[in-house]
N, C-alpha and C positions, 0 to 999 in steps of 0.2 A: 877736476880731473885733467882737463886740458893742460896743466902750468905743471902739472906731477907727472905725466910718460909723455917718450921722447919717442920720434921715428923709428930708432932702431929697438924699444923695449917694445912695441906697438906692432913689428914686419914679424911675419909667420917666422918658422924656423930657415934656415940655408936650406935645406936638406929640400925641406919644401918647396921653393922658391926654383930652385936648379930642377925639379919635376916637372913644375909648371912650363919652367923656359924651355925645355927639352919636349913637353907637349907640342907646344905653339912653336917652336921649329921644325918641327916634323911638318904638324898639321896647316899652318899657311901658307906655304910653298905651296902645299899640295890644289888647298881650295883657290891660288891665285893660276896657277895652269889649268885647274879644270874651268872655269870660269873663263879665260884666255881662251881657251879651245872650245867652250859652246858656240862664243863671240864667233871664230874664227868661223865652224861649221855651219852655225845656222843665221849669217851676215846675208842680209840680201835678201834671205827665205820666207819671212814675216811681213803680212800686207794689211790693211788697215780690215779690225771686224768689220764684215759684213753678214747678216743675216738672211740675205737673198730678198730681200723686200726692196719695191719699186719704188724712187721717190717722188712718181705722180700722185698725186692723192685722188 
């Protein structure tokens, strides 16, 4: 099967391919600034768990 289709008999159709690109251009921009902007607002606000337990034994 391998030595019988080629790259391009094997790729979805165009039609298909231009949906997906148009998906993932919309959609990564998006989750790379919401992600940017968690960073940005909760930078600093996060401290190591603690449980409120003494570590005298």
């Amino acid at each position: 099967m391998i030595d019988r289709l080629t790259v391009w008999q094997a790729a979805a159709a165009h039609e298909s391919l231009v949906f997906i690109f148009v998906g993932v251009a919309i959609t990564l921009p998006v989750i790379i600034v919401d992600t940017v902007n968690m960073y940005r607002v909760f930078w600093g606000r996060a401290s190591t768990l603690s449980y409120g337990l003494a570590d005298d034994h």
